[in-house]
N, C-alpha and C positions, 0 to 999 in steps of 0.2 A: 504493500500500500504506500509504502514512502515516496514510491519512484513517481506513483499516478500524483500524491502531493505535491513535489517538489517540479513538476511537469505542469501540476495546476498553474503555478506560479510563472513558469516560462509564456502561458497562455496570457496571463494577464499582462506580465510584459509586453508581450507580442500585440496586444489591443491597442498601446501608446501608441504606435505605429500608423491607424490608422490613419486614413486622407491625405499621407507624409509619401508612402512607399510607393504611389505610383502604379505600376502594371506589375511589381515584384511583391512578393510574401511578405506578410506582416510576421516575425520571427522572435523569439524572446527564449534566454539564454541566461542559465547559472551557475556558476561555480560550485560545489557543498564539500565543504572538508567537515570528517567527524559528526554527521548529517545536521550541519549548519551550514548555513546560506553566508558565505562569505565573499561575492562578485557578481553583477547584474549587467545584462546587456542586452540589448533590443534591436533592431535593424528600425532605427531613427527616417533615414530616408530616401530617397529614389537616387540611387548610384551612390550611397555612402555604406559604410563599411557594414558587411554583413551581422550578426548577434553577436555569433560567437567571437570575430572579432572586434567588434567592440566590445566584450569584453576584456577578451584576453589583452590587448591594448593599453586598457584601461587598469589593471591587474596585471601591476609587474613586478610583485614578489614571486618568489622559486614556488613553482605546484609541485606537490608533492603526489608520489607514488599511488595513494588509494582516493584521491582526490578526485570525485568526478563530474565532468562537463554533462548537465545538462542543454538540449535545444531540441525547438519544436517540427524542426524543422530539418530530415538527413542535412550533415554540411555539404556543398558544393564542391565538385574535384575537377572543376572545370576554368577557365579563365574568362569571364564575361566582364562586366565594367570593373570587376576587383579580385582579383587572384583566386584559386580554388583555396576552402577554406581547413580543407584536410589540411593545408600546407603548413598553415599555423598550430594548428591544432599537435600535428606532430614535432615541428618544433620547438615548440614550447613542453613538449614531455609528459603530456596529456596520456595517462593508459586506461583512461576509464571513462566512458561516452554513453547517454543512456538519449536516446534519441525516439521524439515522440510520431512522426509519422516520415514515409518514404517520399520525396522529392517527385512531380507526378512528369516533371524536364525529364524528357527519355533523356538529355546529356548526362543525367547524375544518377536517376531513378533505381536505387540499389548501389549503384558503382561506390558512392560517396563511404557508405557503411563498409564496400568491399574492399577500398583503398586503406581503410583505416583499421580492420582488423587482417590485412594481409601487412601491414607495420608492426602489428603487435598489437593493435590495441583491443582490450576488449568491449564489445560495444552489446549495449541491449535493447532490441528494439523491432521494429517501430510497437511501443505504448502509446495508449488511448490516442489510436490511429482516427479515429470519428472524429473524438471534439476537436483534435486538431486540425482536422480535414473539412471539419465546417465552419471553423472560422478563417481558416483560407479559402471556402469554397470558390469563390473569384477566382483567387489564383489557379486551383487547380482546373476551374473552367476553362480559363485561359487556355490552360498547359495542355489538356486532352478535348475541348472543342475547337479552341481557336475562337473563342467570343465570353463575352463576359457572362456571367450568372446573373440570370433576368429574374426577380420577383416582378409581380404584377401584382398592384394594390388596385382595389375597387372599392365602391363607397356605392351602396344604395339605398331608397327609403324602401319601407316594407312595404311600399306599393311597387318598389319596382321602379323606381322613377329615380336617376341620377342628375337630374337637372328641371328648370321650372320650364311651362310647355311653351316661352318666349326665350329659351334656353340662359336665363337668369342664373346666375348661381345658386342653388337650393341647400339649405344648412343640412344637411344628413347626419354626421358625427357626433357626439355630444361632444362637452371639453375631457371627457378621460379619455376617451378615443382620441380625440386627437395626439393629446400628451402620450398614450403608447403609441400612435404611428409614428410619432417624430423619437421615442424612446427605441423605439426596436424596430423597427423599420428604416426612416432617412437618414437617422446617426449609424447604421451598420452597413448602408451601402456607400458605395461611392460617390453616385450621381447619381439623380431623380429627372427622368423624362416625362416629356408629355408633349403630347401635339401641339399645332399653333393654336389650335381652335379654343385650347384650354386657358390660352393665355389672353386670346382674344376675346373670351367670355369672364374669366373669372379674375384673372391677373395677378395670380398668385405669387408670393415673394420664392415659394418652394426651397426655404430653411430648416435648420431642425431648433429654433427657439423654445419647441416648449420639451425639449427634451430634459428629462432629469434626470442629475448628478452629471451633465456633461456641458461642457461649455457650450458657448451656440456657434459652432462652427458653419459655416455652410458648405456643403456636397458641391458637385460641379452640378450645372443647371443646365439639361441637353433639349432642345428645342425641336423638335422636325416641324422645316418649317421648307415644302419646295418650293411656294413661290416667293418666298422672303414676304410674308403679310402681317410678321409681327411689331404691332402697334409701336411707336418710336418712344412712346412713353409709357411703356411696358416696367413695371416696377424691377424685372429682372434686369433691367437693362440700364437701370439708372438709380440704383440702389449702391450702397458701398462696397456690396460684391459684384458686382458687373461683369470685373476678371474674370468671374468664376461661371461668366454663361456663354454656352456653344450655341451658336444658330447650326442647323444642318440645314444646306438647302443646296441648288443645282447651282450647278457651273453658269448659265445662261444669267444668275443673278449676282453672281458676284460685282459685278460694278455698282450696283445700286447696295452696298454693302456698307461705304464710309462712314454712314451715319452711324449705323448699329453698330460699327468698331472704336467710334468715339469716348465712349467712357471704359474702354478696356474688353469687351466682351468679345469672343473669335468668331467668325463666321468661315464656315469649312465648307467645300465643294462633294458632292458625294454624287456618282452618277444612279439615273436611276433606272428602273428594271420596269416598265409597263408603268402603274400606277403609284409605285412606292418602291423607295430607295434599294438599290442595290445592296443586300446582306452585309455582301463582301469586302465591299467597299466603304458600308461604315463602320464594320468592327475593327478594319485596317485604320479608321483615321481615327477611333476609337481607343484604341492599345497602343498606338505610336504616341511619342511626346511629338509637342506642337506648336510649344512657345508657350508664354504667361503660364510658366510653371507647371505646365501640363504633362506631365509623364504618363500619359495615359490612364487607363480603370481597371478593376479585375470585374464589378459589381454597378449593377444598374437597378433601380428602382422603379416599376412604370408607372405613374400616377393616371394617364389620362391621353384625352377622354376616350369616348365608346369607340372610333373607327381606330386610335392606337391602339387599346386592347387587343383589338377586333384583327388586325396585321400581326401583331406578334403573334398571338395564337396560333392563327392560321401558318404560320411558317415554321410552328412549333420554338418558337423560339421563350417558351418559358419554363422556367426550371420551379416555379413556387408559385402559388397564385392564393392570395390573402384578399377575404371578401367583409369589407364592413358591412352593419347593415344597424340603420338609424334603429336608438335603442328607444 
């Protein structure tokens, strides 16, 4: 039981991470000599140094012999924006690695564990391979679909009606709903989408303010929006997160773009397929970094409205599908 405890702890490490890491794992990393916690490390942020070595970095007296490295996360034996992490790991004299789930990067996926007990070391693992696995779920979406982990959130009254019949905004949610949406919900993804039409009708700031015990950070704000129709005085758009909103729209509108770039927000080209964007082409401009801090998502949240739902479903592209329904 110690090992699932002391792994609980890498997990909550690994939580600081979010909204920081970008299109990489959120990872969290401890030292235990004599089973006390004596060095913490986290993967802080998108191209900076992996858990474990920030840890061990950070922790530079002699480890000793039966000292062992916890992380949530196989280490990397591979060289991508920062060296494989076996490499520290070994020398620094590390023989004892209890690692909580496998790496789902066929570059590492096993390899990472095999490098490091083909050294000598002894390693045990992957433990509590789930919870770790679904608080990367992003990531590992990424790793084995090639797109992010789509929740779909809905909201309707018990008649069945998501909107008033002059498509008015309609209060559906009480206030405890809302406070768990923005609690477990818009604080555990990355960004929160929604058609233009949501914006053009409701004008939502799509924050996580009323979230509790978490600061009010805001998610990225993804727009599908083809013919560029979103209003110029769009709270998303003129709000002190601005930075933090993508228009998606076609190539044929990028010129009439300057405005909506004005207070920081990015407007992205994405070709399209029939009636609605090309897959492939948005998860590519999606997962890439992009400027204004954008290293990409693992994690999408879809708020809206009925003909978004209505496309992602139909392409299967949803992995969770959460239905409020006015109390």
């Amino acid at each position: 039981m110690k090992n699932e405890f002391f792994m609980h702890r890498c997990l909550q490490l690994a939580e600081m991470g979010r909204q920081e890491v970008g299109n990489g794992a959120m990872v969290g990393s401890i030292l235990v000599r004599e089973e006390k916690i004596i060095a913490e490390g986290y993967h802080k942020k998108f191209g900076e140094s992996h858990a474990e070595v920030e840890l061990l970095k950070k922790y530079d007296l002699q480890i000793r012999s039966k000292d062992i490295l916890y992380v949530s996360l196989e280490p990397c034996c591979h060289t991508g924006k920062n060296p494989p992490c076996t490499e520290i790991i070994l020398e620094r004299g590390i023989k004892n690695v209890v690692v909580g789930m496998l790496d789902p990067d066929p570059r590492v996926s096993g390899k990472g564990i095999a490098a490091l007990r083909a050294a000598g070391v002894h390693v045990i693992g992957p433990i509590l391979p789930t919870e770790c696995g679904w608080l990367n779920r992003g990531f590992v979406s990424v790793r084995t679909k090639g797109r992010p982990w789509i929740t779909l959130k809905s909201a309707k009254a018990t008649n069945g009606k998501i909107a008033n019949e002059d498509g008015s905004p309609l209060k559906i949610t009480s206030d405890d709903q809302n406070v768990w949406n923005h609690t477990n919900l818009r604080a555990k993804h990355d960004a929160i989408l929604v058609g233009v039409q949501t914006i053009i009708n409701d004008d939502p700031i799509l924050d996580t303010r009323l979230a509790l015990g978490l600061n009010a950070y805001c998610p990225w704000r993804i727009i599908l929006d083809p013919q560029l129709r979103i209003p110029r005085i769009a709270k998303v758009l003129n709000d002190n997160n601005a930075h933090k909103t993508i228009v998606i729209t076609s190539k044929e509108n990028l010129d009439r773009a300057s405005d909506i770039q004005s207070n920081g927000a990015m407007v992205i080209a994405v070709a399209k397929n029939a009636d609605v964007f090309d897959w492939n082409g948005l998860w590519s401009a999606l997962l890439s970094p992009q400027g204004n801090d954008f290293n990409g998502l693992t994690s999408i949240l879809v708020e809206g409205g009925s003909r978004t739902w209505e496309v992602f479903k139909k392409a299967g592209m949803v992995d969770m599908e959460v239905n409020l329904v006015s109390l």
